[in-house]
N, C-alpha and C positions, 0 to 999 in steps of 0.2 A: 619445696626443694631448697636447700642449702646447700652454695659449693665455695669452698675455698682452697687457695693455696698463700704460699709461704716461702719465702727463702733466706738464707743468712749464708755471706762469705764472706771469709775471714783471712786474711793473708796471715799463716802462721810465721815463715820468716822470707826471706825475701826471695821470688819465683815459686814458692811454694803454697795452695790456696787450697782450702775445705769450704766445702760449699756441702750448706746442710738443708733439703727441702722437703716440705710436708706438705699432701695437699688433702680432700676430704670430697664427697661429695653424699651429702645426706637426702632422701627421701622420703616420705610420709604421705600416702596420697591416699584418701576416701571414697570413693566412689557410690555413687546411691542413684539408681533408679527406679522406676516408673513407668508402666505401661495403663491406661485407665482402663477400667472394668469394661467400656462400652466401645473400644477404637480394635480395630485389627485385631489380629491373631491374640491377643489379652482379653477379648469380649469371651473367646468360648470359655477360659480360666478365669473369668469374675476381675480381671488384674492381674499382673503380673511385676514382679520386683527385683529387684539384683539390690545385696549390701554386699561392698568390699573394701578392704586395705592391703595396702601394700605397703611393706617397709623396709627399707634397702638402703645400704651405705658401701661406701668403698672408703678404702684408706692408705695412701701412700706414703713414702719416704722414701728417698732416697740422699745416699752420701758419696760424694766424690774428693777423691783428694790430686789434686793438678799439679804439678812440677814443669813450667816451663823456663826453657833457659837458649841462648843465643851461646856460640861459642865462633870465631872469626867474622867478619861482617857476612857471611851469606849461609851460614847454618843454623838452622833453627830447631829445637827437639822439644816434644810434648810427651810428659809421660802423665796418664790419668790411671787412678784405679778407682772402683768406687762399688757399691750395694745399693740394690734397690729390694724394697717389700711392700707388695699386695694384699689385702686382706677385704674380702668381697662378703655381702651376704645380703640375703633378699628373702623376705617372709611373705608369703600371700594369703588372704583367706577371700572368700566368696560365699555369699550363701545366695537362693532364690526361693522365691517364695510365690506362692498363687490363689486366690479365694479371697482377693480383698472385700469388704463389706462396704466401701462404695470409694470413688476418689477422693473424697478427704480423707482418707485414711492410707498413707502413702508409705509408712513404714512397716518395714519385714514385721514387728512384732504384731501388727494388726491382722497381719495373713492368717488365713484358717488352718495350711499348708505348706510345710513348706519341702518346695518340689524338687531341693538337691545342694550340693556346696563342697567345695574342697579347699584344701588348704593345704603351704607346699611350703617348704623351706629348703635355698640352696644356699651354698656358700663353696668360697675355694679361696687359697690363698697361693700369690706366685714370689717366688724371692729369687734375687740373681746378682752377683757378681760378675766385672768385667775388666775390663785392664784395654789398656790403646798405648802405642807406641806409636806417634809421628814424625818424620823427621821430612826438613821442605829444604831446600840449597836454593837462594836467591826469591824463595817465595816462588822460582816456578817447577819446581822436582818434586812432587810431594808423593812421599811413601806413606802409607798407614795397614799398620796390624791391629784385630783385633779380635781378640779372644772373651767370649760371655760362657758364665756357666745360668742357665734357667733352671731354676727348681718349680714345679707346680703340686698342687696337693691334687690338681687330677693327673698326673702320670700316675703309673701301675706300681704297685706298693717294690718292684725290684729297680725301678728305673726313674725315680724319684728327679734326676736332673737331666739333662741334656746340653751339650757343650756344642758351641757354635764357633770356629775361626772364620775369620776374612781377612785378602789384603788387597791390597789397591795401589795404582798408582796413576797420580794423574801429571799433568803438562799442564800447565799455562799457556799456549802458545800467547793470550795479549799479552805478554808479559817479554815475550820473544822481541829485539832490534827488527828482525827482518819482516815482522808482521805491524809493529808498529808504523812503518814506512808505506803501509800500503793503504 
């Protein structure tokens, strides 16, 4: 398994930041067993075997672009917009196999039999857009909106996004004279 990520921000001009991140997460896994001809439930099938692989990745990005700015000593405003994209997929196969010709002989192609296997391939990709408006007075007022549009390739071929608002607003009270006195 290989995973990484990545990021680059850039101050285009001044209050104003793109920030550009990638990340990965690669998998590759083998799988092989072994049951011996003469132990448990593998004695009455002469052996028994499982080969599989699995191969899976995911792939991110996302871009944000930030504008913050102060305006008198106790106003503060954040405006973000930004995209993110998803792109997933995962392949599996399996086979099993039975009638081995004794325990040195441990791999599927030595089987006399082989007793079953499937193999699956999924994938889906999600992409979405967002936008945030914050505004805080004193660092203790803090408002925030925010609007996301979600695209998925598993929603129904009419309904392809879904839109989410929120808002909020929280208090500081540490930040409050008459809390700090106590």
């Amino acid at each position: 398994r290989t995973m990484g990520n990545g990021y680059l921000d850039y101050e285009l001009i001044k209050d104003l930041t793109l920030k550009l991140s990638a990340n990965a997460d690669v998998l590759d896994f083998r799988e092989d067993s072994f049951l011996p001809v003469d132990i448990g439930i593998a004695a009455g099938s002469h052996g028994s075997g499982t080969a599989g692989n699995t191969n899976a990745y995911r792939v991110g990005l996302e871009n944000t672009l930030t504008y913050k700015t102060k305006f008198g000593d106790k106003h503060n405003l954040t405006l973000l917009g930004g995209f993110s994209y998803e792109n997933n997929y995962q392949f599996v196969t399996q086979v099993n196999a039975i009638q081995f010709p004794g325990n040195d002989f441990k791999w599927i192609a030595s089987a006399a039999r082989i007793s079953g296997g499937t193999s699956s391939t999924t994938g889906y990709k999600l992409a979405s857009y967002f936008g945030r408006v914050e505004y805080d007075y004193a660092k203790k007022y803090i408002l925030r909106f925010v609007l996301r549009s979600d695209g998925s390739s598993r929603f129904g071929a009419d309904n392809k996004y879904a839109y989410f608002p929120s808002a909020s607003f929280a208090w500081r009270l540490s930040e409050e004279d008459f809390i700090k006195r106590i």
